[in-house]
Each structure stands twice: as C-alpha cells, then as structure tokens.
VOBA-1610 file (N, C-alpha, C; in pm, whole numbers, padded with zeros to 5 digits, always signed):
BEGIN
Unk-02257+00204+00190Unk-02272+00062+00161Unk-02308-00018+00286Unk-02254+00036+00417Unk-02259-00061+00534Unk-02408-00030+00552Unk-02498+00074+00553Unk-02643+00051+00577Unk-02715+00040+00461Unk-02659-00044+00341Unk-02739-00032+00274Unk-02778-00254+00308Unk-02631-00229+00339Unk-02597-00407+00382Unk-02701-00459+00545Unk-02698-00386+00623Unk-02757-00382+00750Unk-02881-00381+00718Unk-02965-00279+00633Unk-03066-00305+00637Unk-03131-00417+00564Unk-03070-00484+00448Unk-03111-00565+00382Unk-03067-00702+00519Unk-02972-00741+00582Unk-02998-00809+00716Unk-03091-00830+00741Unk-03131-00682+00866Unk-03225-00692+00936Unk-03389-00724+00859Unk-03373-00694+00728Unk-03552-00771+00614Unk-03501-00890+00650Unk-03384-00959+00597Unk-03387-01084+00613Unk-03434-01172+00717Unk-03403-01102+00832Unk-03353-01208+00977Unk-03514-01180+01030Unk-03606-01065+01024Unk-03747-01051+01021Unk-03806-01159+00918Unk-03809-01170+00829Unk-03882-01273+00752Unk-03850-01420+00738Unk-03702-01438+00865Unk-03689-01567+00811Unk-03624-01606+00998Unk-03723-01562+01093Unk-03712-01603+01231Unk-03687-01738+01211Unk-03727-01899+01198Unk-03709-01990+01246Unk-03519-01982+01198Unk-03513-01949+01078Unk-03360-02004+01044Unk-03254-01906+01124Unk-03317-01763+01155Unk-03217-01789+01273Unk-03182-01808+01406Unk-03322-01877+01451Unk-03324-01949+01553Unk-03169-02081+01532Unk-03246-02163+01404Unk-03117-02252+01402Unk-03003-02248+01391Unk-02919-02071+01296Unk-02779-02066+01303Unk-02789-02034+01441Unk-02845-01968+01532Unk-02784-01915+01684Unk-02764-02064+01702Unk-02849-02096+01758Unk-02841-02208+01792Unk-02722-02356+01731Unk-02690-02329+01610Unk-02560-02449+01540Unk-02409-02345+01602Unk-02436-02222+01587Unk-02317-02130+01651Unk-02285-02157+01785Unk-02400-02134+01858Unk-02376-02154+02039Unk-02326-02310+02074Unk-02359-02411+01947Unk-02289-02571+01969Unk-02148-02589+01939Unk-02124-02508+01827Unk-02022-02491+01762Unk-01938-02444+01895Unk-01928-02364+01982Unk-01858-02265+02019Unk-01835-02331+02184Unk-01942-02417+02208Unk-01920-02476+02354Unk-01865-02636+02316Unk-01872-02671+02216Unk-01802-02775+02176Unk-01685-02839+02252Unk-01578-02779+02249Unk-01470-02826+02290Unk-01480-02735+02472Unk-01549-02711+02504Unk-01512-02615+02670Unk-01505-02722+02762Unk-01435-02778+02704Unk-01396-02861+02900Unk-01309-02828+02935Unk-01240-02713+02975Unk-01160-02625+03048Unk-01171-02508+03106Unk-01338-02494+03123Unk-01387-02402+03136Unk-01294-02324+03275Unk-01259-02225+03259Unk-01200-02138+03410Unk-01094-02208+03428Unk-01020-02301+03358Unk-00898-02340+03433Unk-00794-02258+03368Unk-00677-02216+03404Unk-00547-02112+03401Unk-00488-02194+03273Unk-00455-02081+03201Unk-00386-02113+03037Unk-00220-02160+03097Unk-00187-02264+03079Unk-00053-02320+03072Unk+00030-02248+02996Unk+00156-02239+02996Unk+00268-02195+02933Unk+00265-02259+02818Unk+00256-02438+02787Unk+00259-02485+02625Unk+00151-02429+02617Unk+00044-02382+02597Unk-00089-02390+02561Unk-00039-02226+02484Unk-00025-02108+02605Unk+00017-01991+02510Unk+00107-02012+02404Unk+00227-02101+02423Unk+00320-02075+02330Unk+00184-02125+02211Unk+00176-02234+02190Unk+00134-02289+02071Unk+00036-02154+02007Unk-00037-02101+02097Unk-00165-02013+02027Unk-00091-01902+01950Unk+00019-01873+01986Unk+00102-01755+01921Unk+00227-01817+01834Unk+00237-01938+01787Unk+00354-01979+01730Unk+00286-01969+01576Unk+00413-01896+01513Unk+00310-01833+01361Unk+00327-02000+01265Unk+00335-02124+01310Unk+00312-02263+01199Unk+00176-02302+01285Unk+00116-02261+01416Unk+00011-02319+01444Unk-00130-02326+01356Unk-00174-02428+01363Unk-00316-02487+01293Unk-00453-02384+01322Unk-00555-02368+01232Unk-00647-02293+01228Unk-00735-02294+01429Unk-00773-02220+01406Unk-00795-02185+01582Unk-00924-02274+01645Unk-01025-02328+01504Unk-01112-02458+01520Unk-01025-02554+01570Unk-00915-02579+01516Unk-00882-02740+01543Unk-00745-02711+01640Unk-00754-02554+01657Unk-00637-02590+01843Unk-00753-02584+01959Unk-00903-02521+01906Unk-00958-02507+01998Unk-01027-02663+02066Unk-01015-02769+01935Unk-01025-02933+01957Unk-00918-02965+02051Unk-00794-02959+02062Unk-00668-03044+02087Unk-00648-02951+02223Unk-00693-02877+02237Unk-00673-02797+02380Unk-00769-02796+02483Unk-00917-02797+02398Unk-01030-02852+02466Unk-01069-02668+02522Unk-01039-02599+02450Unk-01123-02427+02482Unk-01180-02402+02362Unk-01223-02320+02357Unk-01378-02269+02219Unk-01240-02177+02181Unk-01326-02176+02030Unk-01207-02032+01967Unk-01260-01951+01975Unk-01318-01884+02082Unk-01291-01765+02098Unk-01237-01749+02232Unk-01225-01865+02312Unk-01106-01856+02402Unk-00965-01801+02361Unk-00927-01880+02257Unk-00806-01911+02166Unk-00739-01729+02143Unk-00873-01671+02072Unk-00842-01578+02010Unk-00864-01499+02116Unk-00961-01457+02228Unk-00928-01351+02336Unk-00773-01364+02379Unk-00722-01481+02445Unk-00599-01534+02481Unk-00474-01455+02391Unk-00501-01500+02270Unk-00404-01432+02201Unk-00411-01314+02159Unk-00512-01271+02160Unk-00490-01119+02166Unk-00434-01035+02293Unk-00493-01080+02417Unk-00415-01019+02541Unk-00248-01065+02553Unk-00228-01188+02524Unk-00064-01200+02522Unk-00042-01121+02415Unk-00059-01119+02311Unk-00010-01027+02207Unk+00028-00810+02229Unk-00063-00772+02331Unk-00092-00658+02398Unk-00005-00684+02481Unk+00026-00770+02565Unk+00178-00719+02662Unk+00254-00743+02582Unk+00294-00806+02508Unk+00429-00793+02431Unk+00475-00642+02408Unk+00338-00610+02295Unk+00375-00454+02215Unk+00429-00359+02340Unk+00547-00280+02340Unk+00612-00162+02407Unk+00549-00074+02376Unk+00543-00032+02542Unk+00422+00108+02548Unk+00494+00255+02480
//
C-alpha cells in the first residue's frame, strides 16, 4: 500500500509544480512564524510546560513561547529520552 501511495504522490507533485511551490512555501511561514528565540537556552518554565500532560496543542505553545513547533516537539522529545532508565 505504502508504494502504491508514494507513487500516486510523486504523479501528483510532477503535474502540479506551482502548488507545491505554494504549500512549501505556506509550511516554511507557518514554521518560522513564531522564531524569535532563535538559539536562545530553553528555560526551566518553558520545559515544564512542553511536557505537562493539560498543555495546549504545540501550534499555540509554539505562539506563547515564541519557538516553531518543531522546536517544541524536538525539545520534548530529548527531555522525554533522559527521563526513560537505561
């Protein structure tokens, strides 16, 4: 099923270059959106909140924190990896 899905993709994304010029492009806005923290050191509130299981969808901590979600989610995945006992 996965190459039957891939290849019907890759017809798509060949016959329809301008549109995905525009999702790259609405994705790469989407995603630098909130980076005005670019390289600065994750605070202690900042981890707690990303790992507290009532926190808000990772779009709108990645607003109120001012990092992209996929900051959010690298972040919490590496705190999440030291926790687990080797």
């Amino acid at each position: 099923m996965p190459d039957k899905y891939n290849a019907s993709r890759k017809r798509w994304k060949k016959a329809h270059p301008e549109r995905v010029r525009e999702m790259k492009k609405l994705n790469y806005e989407r995603g630098a959106q909130h980076d005005t923290n670019s390289r600065r050191p994750w605070t202690e509130p900042e981890c707690r909140r990303i790992l507290d299981p009532k926190r808000p969808p990772d779009r709108v901590l990645a607003k109120e924190l001012g990092r992209t979600v996929k900051a959010i989610q690298i972040k919490r995945h590496v705190l999440l990896e030291r926790r687990q006992p080797d």
